[in-house]
N, C-alpha and C positions, 0 to 999 in steps of 0.2 A: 368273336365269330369263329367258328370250327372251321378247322383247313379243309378246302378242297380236295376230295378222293381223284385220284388218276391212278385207271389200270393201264399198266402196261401189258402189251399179250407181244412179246416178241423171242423168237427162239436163238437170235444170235446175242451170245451172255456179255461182249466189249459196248452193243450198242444198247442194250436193256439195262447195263449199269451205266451207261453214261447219261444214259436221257433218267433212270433215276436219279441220279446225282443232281442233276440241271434242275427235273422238278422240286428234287426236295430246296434248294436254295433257294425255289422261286418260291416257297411254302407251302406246297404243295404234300400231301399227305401219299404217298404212291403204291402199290398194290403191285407187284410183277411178276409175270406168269411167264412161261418157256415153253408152254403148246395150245394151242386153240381151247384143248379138255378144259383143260385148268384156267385157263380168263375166262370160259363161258361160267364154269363153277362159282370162280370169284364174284362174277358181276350178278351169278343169281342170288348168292350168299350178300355181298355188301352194296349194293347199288352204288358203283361210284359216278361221281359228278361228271365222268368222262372214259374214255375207254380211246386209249394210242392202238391200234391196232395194227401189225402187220400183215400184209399181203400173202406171202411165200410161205407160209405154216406147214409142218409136215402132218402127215393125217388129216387132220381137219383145216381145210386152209382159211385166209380173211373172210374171203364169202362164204363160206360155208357158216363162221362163225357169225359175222354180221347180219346171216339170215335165221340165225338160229336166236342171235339180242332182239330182234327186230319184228320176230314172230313169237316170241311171245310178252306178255301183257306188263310183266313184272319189269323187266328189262328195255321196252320198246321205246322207250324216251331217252333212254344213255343217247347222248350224243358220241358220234364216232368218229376220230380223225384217222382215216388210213395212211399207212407209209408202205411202199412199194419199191420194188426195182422198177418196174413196169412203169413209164411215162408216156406212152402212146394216146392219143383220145378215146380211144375205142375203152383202152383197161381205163380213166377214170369215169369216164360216163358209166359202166358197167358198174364201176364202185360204190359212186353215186345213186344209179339206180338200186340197190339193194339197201339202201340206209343212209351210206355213211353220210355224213354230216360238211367232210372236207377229206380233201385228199393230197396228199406231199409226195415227191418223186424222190427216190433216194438217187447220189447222197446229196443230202440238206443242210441245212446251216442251223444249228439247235436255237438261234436267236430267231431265227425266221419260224422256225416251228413254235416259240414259246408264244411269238405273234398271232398266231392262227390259232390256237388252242385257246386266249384270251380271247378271238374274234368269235369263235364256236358257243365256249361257254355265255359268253355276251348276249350274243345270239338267241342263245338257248333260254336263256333268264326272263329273254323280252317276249318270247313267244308265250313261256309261263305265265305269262301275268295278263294275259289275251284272253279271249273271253273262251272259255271253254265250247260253246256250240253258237254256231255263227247260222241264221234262218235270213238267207234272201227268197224272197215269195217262194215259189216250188223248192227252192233249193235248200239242205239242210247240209252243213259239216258240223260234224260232232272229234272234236281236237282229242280228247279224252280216250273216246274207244275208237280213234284214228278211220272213220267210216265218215261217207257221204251218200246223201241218199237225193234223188231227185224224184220227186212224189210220192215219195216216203219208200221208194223203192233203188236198195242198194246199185253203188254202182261202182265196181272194185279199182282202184287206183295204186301208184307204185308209188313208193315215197316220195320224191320229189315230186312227181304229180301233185301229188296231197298238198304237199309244201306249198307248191305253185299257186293252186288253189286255193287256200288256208290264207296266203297273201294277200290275192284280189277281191277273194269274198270281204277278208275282214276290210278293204278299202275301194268295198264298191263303186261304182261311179266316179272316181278318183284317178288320173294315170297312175301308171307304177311304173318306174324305168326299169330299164333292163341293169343298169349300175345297182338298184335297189331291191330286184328282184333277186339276184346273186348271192347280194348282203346279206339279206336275209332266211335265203332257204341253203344255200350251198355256206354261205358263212366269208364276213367279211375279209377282202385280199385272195378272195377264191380266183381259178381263172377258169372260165365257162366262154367258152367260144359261142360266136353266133348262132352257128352251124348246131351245135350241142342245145341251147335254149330254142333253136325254131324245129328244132326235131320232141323235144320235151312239150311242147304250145300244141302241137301237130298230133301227138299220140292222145293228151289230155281229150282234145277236141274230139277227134276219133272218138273217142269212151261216152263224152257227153251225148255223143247220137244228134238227136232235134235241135238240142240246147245246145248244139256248140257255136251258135253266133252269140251266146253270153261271155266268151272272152272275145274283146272285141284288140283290135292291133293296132294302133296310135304307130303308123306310120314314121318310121325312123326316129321315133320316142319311145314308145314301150308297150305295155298292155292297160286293157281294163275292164273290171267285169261289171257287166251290165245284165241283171237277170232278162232272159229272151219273154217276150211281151205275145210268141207266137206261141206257144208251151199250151 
C-alpha cells in the first residue's frame, strides 16, 4: 500500500522539521512548503492525501490559501487540518467555515495532532466511499461537484453547511447526534461548541428558504432531515 502524502505548508523551519520528522516515523510520505505560494503549488502539482496547514503565513496567509484548495476543483477534496496561534471561537469557526477539515491551537502536543490527522483522514475515507449524489424528493446534493440544488435550482452553501447536509441527507429520517455530527464533518476529537453548531443549523436553514423545516431538531438529542412535504 503507498504511503500517505502530507503537505506541510508552515513557514517557521524548528516546527516544519519536526512535524516532518513525526510524520515521517509515522509513514507518512511529507511534502513541506515555507509559504502559502509554494503549498498551493505543491497540492496543485501532487494532490496530497492531506494538507497541515498554518494559520499566520506571510503574504498569502491560511485562509487565503484554504480558499484558494477549496475553490478550486482539482484540490477541493484535500482535507485540511489547520494549526494557529489563534484559539479564540471566533478564529476556529472562521477556519472551519472556509474548508478546513480540523483545527489545532498551538502550542500542541505532536501526539495529539498525529490523533486528529488519523481522525480527518478516517473521516475522509468514509465520506469517499458515500454515494456520490444523494436525491431526497425535491432535494438534490451532488458530493462530487460539491453543489445542492432544491428543484433542480442551485442553492450556494459554505462547507460545513454542505457537510452538515451531506450527513442528514445521506441519513434521512434517522437522528444524527450532535457527538456524530462533529465526527463526521469537523472530524473525530474535534471540539465544536453548542453555540458554534446552532449558529451553523441556523444559517443552513436560512439558505433552505421554504424547506427549512426539512432539518428538523430532535430536542437535546440532535438533528434530522426530513424532506418538507409542503415544498
Amino acid at each position: 500500500m503507498p504511503k500517505k502524502s502530507i503537505l506541510v505548508i508552515e513557514d517557521e523551519a524548528p516546527l516544519r522539521e519536526l512535524l516532518q520528522y513525526n510524520l515521517e516515523k509515522e509513514g507518512y510520505s511529507v511534502l513541506p512548503a515555507d509559504t502559502g505560494e509554494k503549498g498551493v503549488e505543491l497540492a496543485r502539482a501532487e494532490k496530497p492525501d492531506l494538507v497541515i496547514l498554518d494559520l499566520m503565513l506571510p503574504k498569502i496567509d491560511g485562509l487565503e490559501v484554504c480558499r484558494l484548495l477549496k475553490g478550486a476543483r482539482e484540490t477541493r477534496s484535500i482535507p485540511i487540518l489547520m494549526l494557529t496561534a489563534k484559539s479564540s471561537e471566533l478564529d476556529q469557526v472562521v477556519g472551519l467555515e472556509v474548508g478546513a477539515s480540523d483545527y489545532l491551537a498551538k502550542p500542541f502536543s505532536v501526539k495529539i495532532l498525529l490523533a486528529r490527522l488519523k481522525n480527518v483522514l478516517r473521516s475522509h475515507e468514509v465520506i469517499g466511499r458515500e454515494n456520490v449524489k444523494i436525491q431526497k424528493g425535491d432535494f438534490l446534493l451532488d458530493r462530487d461537484a460539491v453543489r445542492f440544488f432544491i428543484k433542480n435550482k442551485p442553492v450556494e452553501l459554505t462547507k460545513t453547511e454542505f457537510g452538515i447536509l451531506s450527513v442528514l441527507m445521506d441519513r434521512a429520517e434517522a437522528m444524527v447526534s450532535r457527538e456524530q455530527l462533529v465526527s463526521l464533518v469537523w472530524g473525530q476529537g474535534s471540539f465544536v461548541s453548542q453555540a458554534s453548531i446552532n449558529m451553523q443549523i441556523k444559517s443552513l436553514r436560512d439558505k433552505l428558504g421554504k424547506a427549512r423545516y426539512a432539518i428538523e431538531t430532535v430536542r437535546g438529542l440532535g438533528y434530522r432531515f426530513v424532506p418538507d412535504p409542503r415544498l
